[in-house]
N, C-alpha and C positions, 0 to 999 in steps of 0.2 A: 241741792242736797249734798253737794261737794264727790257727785261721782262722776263729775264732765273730764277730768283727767281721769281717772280711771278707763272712760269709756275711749278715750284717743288711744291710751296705752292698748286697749285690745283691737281696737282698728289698726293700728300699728301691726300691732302681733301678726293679725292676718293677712295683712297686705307683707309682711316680711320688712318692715322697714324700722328701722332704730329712732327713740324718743331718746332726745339730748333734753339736761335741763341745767342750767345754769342760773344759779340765784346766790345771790349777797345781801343779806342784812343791809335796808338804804340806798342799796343800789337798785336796785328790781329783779326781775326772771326775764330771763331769754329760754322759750324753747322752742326746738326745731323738729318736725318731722323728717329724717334723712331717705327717701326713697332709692332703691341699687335701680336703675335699668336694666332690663334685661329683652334677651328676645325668645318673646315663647312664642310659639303657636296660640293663637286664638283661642278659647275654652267655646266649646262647639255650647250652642244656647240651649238650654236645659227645657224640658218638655216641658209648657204649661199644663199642671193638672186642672180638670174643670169640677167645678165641687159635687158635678150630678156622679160624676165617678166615687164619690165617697160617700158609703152609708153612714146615715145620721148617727152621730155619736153623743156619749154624755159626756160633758168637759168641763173639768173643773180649772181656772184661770187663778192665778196667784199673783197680784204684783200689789205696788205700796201706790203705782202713781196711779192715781184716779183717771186719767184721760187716756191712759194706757190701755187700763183695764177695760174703761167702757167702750173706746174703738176698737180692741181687740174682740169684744162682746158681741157688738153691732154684727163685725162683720162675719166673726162666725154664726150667729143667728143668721142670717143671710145666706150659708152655706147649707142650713137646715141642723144644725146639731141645736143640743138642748145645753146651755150653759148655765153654771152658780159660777158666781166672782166673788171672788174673796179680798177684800183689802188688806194685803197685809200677811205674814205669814202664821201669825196666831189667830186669825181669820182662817187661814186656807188649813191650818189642822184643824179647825172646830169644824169646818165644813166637812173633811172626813171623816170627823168620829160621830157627826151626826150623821151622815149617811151611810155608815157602818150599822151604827144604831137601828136606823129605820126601814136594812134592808135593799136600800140603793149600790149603787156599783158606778163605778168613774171607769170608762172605757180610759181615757187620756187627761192626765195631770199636767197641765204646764205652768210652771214656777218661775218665776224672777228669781235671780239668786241674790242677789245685791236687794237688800231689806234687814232694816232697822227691829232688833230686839229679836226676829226669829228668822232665820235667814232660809234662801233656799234647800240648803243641805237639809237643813231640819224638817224643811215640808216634805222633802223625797225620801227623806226615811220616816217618815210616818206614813206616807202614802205607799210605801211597799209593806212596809210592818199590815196594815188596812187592805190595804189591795195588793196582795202582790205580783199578780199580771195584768195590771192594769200600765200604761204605757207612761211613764214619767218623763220629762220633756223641761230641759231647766234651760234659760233662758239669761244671757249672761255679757255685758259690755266689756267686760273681761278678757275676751278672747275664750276660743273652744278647748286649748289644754288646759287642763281644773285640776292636776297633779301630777302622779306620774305617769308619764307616756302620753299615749292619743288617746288612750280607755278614758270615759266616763267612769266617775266614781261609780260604784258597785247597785247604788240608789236610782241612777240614773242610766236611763235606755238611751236618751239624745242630749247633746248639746247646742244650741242652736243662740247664733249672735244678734244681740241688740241691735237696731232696731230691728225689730221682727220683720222675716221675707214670708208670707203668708204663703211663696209656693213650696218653701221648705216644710213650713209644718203642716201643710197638705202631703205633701212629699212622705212625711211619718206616717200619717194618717193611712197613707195607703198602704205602705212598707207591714203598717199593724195586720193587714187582713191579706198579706201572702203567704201562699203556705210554707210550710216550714218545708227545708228541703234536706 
């Protein structure tokens, strides 16, 4: 789909390290991932969340790739939530305005950003326009700054990197039902 550079330049981003690209007409492309060294401390291992900890939610999934979508499906079925998948981001608005329509409510929206003709932006703001405390969750190879600063545009509650870490958006999932403090 021509978004495999794309998705290095945001693994890039997050690891901290510089994409070089060197190309000439004829000649070819040279590029290099540049990594700095450094010495940190360890990042101490992050808690496994187990899914009996999360009540079953409704969840609405957004992406264009089909094997995405359905592994992303699977395994949240498996967690016990009730999923619609949308192919597509003129997909994933019709699914909210028909269950706007009918009555229904989306606990957690999570969107691909990077999609053809209607993109993630446009699903998160429809899905707050629709729902607006229902939990928006955009999904992005990108890397996680999406403009200015570290904030999440104003549509979105999380950001979270391609390919998806199943304990991070467990991670939101629970973060949604702490109380406010």
């Amino acid at each position: 789909t021509g978004l495999g550079l794309a998705m290095v330049y945001g693994a890039a981003q997050r690891h901290k390290a510089v994409l070089e690209i060197d190309s000439a007409p004829g000649k070819g492309t040279r590029i290099a991932l540049v990594f700095h060294a450094t010495r940190m401390a360890p990042k101490p291992p992050s808690r496994t969340i187990r899914p009996s900890e999360i009540p079953p939610l409704r969840l609405l999934l957004v992406d264009d790739d089909p094997a995405v979508l359905s592994s992303t499906k699977i395994v949240l079925e498996l967690d016990g939530h009730a999923i619609v998948a949308a192919d597509g981001g003129e997909a994933g608005i019709a699914a909210l305005r028909q269950a706007k329509d009918s009555g229904d409510f989306f606990d957690v929206i999570v969107t691909d950003l990077g999609m053809p003709y209607v993109d993630g932006h446009q699903v998160a703001r429809s899905a707050k326009e629709l729902f607006p405390s229902s939990t928006v969750v955009l999904l992005t190879g990108w890397g996680r700054k999406m403009g200015e600063g570290d904030h999440p545009p104003d549509d979105v509650d999380c950001i979270l990197p391609k390919p998806l870490d199943l304990d991070e958006l467990r991670a939101v999932f629970v973060r949604r039902f702490e109380p406010v403090k």
